[in-house]
N, C-alpha and C positions, 0 to 999 in steps of 0.2 A: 619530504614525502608525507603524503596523509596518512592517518593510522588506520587500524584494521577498522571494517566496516561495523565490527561490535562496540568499537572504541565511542563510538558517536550517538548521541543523545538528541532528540527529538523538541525545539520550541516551536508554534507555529499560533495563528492569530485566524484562523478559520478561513482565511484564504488563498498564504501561505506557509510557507516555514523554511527552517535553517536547521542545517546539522552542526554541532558544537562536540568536537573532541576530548577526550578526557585529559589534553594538554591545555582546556581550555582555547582552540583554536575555533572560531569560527570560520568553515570550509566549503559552504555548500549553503546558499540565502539565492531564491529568484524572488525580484521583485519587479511588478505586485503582486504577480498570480503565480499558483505554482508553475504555469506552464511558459513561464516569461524565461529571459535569458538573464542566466546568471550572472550577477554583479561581484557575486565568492565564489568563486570556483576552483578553490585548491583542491577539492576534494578530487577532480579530474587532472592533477596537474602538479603545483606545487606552489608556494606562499606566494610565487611571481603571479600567479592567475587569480590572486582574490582572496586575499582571509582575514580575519582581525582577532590577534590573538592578545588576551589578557590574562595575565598570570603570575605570577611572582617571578622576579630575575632568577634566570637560571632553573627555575623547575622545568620538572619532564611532566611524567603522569603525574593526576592530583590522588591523593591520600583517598579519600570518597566522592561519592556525590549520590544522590538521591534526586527522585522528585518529593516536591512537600507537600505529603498528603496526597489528595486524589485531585490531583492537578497538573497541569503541564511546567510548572516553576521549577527550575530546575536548579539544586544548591549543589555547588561545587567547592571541596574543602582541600586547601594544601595547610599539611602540618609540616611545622621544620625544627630545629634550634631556635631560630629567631624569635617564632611565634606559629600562629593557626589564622589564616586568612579564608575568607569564605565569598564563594563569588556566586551569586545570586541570576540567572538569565531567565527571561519572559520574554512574549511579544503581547501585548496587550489585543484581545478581539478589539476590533476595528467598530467604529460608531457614526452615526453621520456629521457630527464635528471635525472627527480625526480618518479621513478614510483614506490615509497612506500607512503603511507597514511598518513598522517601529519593532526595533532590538534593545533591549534595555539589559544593561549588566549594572549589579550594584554589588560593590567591591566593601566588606566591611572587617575589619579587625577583630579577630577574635581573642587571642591573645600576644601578650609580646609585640612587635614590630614587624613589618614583612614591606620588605623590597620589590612596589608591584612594575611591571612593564607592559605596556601597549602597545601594538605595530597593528597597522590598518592601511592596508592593499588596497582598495577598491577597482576593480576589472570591468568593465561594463562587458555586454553580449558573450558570455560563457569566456571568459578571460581574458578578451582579444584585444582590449578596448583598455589604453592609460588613460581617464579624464585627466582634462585640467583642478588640480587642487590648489587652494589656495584658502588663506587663513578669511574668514567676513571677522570674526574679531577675537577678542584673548582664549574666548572657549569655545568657539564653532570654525569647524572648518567644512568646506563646500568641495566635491568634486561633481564635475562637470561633463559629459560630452555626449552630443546630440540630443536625442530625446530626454537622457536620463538626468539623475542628477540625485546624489548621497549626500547627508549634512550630517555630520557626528560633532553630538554636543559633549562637554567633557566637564568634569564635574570642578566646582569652583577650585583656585590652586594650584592648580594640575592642567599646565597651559602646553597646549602640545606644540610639538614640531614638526615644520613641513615642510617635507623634500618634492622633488616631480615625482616621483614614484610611490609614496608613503607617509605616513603621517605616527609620531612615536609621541608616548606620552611615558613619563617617568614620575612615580612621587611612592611615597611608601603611605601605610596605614598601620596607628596603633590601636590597639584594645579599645571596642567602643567609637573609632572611627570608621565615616562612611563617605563612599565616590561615587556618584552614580553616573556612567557614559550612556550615552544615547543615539542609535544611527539609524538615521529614516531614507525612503527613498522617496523621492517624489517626482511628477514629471519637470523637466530642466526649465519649460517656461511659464512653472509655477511658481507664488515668492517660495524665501523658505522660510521654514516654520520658526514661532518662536521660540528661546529658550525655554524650556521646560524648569522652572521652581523646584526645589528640593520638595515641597509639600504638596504640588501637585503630583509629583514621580512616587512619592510615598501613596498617593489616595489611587493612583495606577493599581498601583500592586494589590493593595486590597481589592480593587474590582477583579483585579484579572483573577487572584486566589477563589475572592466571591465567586468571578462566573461555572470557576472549573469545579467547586465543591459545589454549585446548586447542580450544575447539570451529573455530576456522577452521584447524588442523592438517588437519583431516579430510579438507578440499577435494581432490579429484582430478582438477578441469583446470590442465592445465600448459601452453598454448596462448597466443597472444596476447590482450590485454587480459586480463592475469591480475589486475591488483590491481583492473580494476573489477569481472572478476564474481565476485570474494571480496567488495569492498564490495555487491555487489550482494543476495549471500547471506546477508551479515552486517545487513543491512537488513534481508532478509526472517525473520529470526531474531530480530531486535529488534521486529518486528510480529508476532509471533507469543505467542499467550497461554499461556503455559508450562501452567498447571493441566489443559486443555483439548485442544490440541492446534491450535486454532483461528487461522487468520490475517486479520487484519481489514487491508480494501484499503487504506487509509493511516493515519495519526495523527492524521489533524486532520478537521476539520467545514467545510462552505461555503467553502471556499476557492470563489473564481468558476474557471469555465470559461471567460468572457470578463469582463475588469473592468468593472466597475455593474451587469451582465444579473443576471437571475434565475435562472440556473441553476449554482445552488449546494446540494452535497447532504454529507450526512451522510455519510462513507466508515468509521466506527469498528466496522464490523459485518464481518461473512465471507460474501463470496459462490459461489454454484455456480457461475456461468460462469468462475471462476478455477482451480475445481478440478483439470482437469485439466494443465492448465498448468504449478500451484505444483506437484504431483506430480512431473510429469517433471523442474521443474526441479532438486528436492529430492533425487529418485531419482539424475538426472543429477550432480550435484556432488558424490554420495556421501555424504549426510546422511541416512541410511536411518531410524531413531530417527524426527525428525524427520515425514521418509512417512509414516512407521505412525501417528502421532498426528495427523496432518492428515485421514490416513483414517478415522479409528477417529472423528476430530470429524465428518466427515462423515456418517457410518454412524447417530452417535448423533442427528446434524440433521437428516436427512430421514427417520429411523424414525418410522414412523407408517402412516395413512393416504394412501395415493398421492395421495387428489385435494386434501390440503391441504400438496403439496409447494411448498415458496416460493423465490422467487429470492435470498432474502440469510436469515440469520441471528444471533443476536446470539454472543458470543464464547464461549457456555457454553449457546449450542442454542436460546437461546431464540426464538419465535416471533413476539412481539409488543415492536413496535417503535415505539411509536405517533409521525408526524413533528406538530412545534409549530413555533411560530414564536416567536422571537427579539424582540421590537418593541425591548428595550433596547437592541439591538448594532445599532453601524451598519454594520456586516460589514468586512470587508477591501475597501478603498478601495473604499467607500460601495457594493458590490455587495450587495444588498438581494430578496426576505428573507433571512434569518440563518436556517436551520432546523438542526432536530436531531430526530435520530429517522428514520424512512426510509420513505415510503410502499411504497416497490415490493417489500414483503412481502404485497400484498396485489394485485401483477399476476398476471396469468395469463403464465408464459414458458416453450412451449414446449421450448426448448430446453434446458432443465435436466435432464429426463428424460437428453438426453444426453448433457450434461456427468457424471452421475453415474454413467451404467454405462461411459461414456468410464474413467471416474479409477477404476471397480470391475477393467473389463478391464485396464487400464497396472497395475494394484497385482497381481491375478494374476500377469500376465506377469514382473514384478518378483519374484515367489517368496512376496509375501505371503499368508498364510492368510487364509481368511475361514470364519465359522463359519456351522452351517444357517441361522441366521436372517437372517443378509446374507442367503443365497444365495436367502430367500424374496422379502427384502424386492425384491432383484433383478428377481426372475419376477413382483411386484405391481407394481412400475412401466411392466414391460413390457404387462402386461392392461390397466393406466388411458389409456399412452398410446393402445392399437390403438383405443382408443374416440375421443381426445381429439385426435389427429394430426390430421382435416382443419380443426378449427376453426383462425383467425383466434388472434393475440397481441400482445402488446407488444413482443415481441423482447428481442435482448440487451441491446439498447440504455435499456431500459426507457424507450421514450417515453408520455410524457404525454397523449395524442391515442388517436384512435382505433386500434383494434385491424386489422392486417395482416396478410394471410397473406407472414409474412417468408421471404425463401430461406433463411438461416442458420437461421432455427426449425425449417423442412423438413429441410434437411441433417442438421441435431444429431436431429431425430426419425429419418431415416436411423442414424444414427450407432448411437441405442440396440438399433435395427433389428439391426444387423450387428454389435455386441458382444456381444448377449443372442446371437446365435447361434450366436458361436466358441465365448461361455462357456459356453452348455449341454452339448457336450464334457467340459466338465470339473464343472460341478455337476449332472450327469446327469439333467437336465432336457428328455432329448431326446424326449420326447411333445410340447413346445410348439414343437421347432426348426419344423418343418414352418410353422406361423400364423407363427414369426416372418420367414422365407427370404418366404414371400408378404407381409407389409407393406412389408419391405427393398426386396422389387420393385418396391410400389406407389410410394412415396415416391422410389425414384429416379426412376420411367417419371415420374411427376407432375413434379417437380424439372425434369428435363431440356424437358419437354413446356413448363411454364407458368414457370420461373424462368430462362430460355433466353432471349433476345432475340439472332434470329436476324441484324434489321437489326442492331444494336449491337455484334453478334458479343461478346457478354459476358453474366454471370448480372447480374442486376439485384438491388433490393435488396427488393422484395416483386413479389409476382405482378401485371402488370401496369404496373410502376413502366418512368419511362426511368432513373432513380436508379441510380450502385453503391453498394456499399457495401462496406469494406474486410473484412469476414468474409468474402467471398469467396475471398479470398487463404488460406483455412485448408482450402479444397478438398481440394487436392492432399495436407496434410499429414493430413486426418481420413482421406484413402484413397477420399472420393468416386468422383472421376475421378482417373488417372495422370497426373506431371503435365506429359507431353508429350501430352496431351489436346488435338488444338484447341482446345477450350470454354477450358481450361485456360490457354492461351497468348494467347487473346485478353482473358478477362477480367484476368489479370495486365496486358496494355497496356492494357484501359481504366482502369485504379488511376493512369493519368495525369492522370487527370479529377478523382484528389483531391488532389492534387502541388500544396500552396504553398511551395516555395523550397530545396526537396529534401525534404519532412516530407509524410504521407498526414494528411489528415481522416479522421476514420473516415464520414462521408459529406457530400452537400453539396456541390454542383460548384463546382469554385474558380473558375470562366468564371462562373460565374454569380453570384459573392459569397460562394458559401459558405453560403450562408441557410438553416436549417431549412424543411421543411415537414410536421414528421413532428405537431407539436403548437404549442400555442399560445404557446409561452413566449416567440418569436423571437429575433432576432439570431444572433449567428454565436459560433465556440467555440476555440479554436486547435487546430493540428495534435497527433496522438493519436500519443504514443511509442510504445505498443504497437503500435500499427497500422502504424508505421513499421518497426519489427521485424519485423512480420508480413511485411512488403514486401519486405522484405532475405531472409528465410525462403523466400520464391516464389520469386525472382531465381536464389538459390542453386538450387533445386529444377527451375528452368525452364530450366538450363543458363548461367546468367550470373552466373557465382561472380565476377567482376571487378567489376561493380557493386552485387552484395550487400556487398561486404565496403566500397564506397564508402559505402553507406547504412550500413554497420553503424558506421562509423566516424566520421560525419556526425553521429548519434544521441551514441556517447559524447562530441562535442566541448561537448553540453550540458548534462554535467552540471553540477553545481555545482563548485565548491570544495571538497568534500567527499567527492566523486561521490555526491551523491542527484539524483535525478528525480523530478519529478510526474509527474501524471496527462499535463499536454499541455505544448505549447510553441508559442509566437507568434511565429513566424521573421521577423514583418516589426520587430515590438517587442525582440526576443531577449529575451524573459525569459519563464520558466515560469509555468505556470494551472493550475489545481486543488490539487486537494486531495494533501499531499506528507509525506514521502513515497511514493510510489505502489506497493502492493507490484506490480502485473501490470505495471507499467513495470519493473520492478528481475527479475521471472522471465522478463520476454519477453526481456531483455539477456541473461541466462543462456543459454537457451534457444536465441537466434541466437549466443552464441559456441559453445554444442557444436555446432550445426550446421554452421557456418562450418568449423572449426578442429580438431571431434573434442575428445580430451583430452590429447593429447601433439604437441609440437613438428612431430615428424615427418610429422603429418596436415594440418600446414597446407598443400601444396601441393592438395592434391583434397578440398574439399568433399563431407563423407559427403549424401549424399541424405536427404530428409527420411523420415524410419521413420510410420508408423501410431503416433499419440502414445499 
């Protein structure tokens, strides 16, 4: 069985990555791309679907682990009687010499003697797949089948063993000795690589240390929780598809929302409603580069036809996503189906339109150019929406069920409203200001009018709903209403309504269990880290910077080990759900430490106000 979703540690090489358990199992590697089919896939399954575990005989958990320094290197430490062994794992950023995915573990002796073990599964297509393995000579072994094809080199001495199913390596390490293994993928009728030299794999690791200490130099908050929202950014740097510019919301597949429920999705794609978010936070950290390629990904993913704009995308634009079903995988403890792929390319979500002129306006404002054909494709989305705005959606939440008129959809349709307006100012588009100043109108009078609930004294989460729902809480920060607003002040106290144990649901009245009724899928989901952020963000915003910074601090007490975060967290169970790491969990923590704190020491006593993102 895989371990809890906290258990797992994050390597990856900027196009994609692996999860590595604190049993030292490797469980969870798509190669090449994160959106490829997994070759490890025990993390859905069990050591039969894919893993390569190294580790000393017979241990369980390892004693520690750390990353070293502000870097992705991940050092893993088991102490015993025998001795202190420490096992080292990277994946080296990819170059145009080396442009296949490499795992590198380097196994070295700290003290005493230690009895290590190696077992290497290799599963091709999410774990369905035995290749042919077989030995090419005393320290490479080759697995094989169809396109794919895995080579793990093994470090001089330590000659492995190979079964149809497995390949096991057995040697110990003393004090001052070092193994270093190595497992690449490459496509099957390519050669395969050659052995890697011990002083080439040494000169690896300094680069790979180099690259990850130049790029978190950069960082420009100096405020408190500084080492988490460098791991926070350095997370989101690791999720991001270098060639592209593209960030896909986690690493992994079906992780559940609640353990056995069916609500488990594919997260290896890039979504719109994160856009403006990853933006700010990127802009905010001082990772400019970075911006500009999130943007330019965006620009390039929704060019087109406005009315075939879609809520997710794959990491390199593409459109078609198709989801399947798993029947081999018995998921992460027995949470069933196992999909991959993502239907909700194929919702209708309002609110995209305004996520995308949201992250167009924040990229102006930031100094970015944009050239005529942004500036058209701009002024097309604004025409498809004024057509499309009063219809019904799935919202952001991309429910399963029937289609809502959601407030957050209206909002964000707002949203494009009043960004298409500032920015026609500047792309001198002022023949349309006029239609756009009158839909802004319409869309608020409407909002305020039918997304209002007067008895509740709060916005609700569709027209007519007694439901909240925690997008509300982005009111104040998209610039809706101010947020000494009544409307304002009351729906942030109704956000009590989604409070289990200090953590926000993003909806679902915890008085009432919590229970969906937006679609069919039932059961209930744990509390939403973003949304809990989001929560801390109001607080701060609504004059109650003493208990934003409680919630803000509440939130980093769950990270891992590591400091990563999923998607949610189960405050009655305390262990994390979904799919991890979560990139919009890892930018909303950004996100509320510059609001909180600014970027220098000196700003922590007065929380800056929240800006128009």
């Amino acid at each position: 069985m895989a371990g809890r979703i906290e258990d797992y540690a994050l390597v990856g090489d900027l196009e994609t990555a692996a999860l590595i358990g604190t049993d030292g199992s490797v469980d969870w590697w798509c190669a090449p791309r994160f959106d490829s089919p997994a070759c490890l896939a025990g993390l859905l399954g069990d050591p039969g679907h894919g893993r390569w575990i190294l580790a000393p005989v017979g241990a369980g958990r390892c004693t520690r682990r750390s990353y070293r320094g502000d870097t992705l290197v991940l050092d893993t430490f088991w102490e015993s009687l025998s001795g202190t062994v420490r096992v080292t794992d990277f994946m080296p950023p990819r170059s145009p010499l080396e442009g296949a995915p490499r795992i590198v573990r380097v196994v070295e002796g700290i003290t005493g003697q230690v009895a290590m073990r190696g077992e290497l599964r290799v599963r091709f297509h999410h774990g369905s797949i035995v290749p042919w393995t077989r030995s090419v000579d005393r320290r490479t072994v080759a697995s094989v089948a169809g396109p794919d094809a895995a080579y793990l080199s093994c470090a001089p001495g330590t000659e492995p063993v190979v079964t149809p199913d497995r390949t096991t390596v057995d040697f110990a390490v003393a004090a001052g000795q070092r193994a270093v293994f190595v497992l690449g993928w490459r496509p099957s009728h390519a050669a395969a690589p050659p052995t890697p030299s011990p002083a080439e794999l040494d000169a690896t690791l300094v680069r790979t240390l180099a690259f990850w200490n130049d790029w978190a130099a950069a960082l420009r908050y100096e405020g408190p929780a500084r080492e988490a929202v460098l791991r926070s950014l350095l997370t989101l740097k690791a999720l991001t598809y270098a060639p592209t510019g593209g960030v896909v919301a986690a690493a992994t597949a079906s992780l559940p929302e609640s353990l056995g429920g069916e609500r488990n999705w594919d997260y290896r794609f890039c979504w719109l409603r994160d856009s403006t978010f990853t933006l700010s936070c990127l802009l905010r950290g001082g990772f400019r580069r970075e911006a500009l390629a999130w943007m330019n990904w965006l620009l390039r993913a929704v060019a087109g036809d406005p009315a075939d704009l879609q809520p997710v995308y794959g990491v390199e634009g593409q459109r078609r996503l198709p989801e399947t079903y798993a029947d081999w995988l018995p998921g992460y403890e027995d949470s069933r189906p196992v999909r991959f792929g993502n239907a909700a390319v194929d919702q209708f979500q309002l609110d995209i339109y305004g996520e995308v002129l949201n992250t167009v306006y924040s990229a102006v404002r930031s100094g970015i150019a944009l050239d005529p054909a942004a500036w058209a494709l701009v002024a097309a989305l604004l025409e498809y929406l004024g057509e499309r705005w009063p219809e019904p959606d799935e919202g952001i939440w991309e429910v399963r069920g029937p289609r809502r008129h959601f407030v957050h959809s209206k909002v964000m349709a707002w949203v494009a409203a009043d960004r298409a307006v500032r920015l026609a100012r500047v792309a001198g588009l002022r023949g349309s200001v006029g239609r756009w100043q009158r839909l802004r109108h319409e869309l608020h009078a409407e909002i305020c009018a039918r997304g209002w609930s007067e008895e509740q004294q709060t916005f609700t989460q569709y027209y007519g709903s007694r439901e909240v729902d925690a997008t509300a809480l982005l009111i104040p920060r998209l610039g809706f209403l101010p947020a000494d607003d009544p409307r304002v002040l009351g729906t942030v106290k109704a956000m009590e309504r989604l409070d289990e144990h200090g953590f926000l649901r993003r909806y679902g009245d915890v008085r009432d269990g919590g229970t969906h009724d937006l679609d069919d899928l039932g059961g209930t989901e744990g509390s939403f880290v973003a949304c809990t952020f989001w929560y801390a963000d109001a607080l701060a915003a609504t004059g109650r910077p003493d208990e934003a910074r409680t919630v803000f601090e509440r939130v980093l007490s769950i990270r891992n080990d590591v400091g990563l975060l999923a998607e949610e967290w189960d405050p009655v169970a305390g262990r994390q759900l979904g799919n991890t790491p979560q990139a919009l969990s890892h930018v909303a923590l950004v996100n509320t430490a510059f609001t909180l704190y600014g970027t220098r020491r000196h700003d922590r006593a007065a929380p800056r106000p929240l800006a128009v993102a």
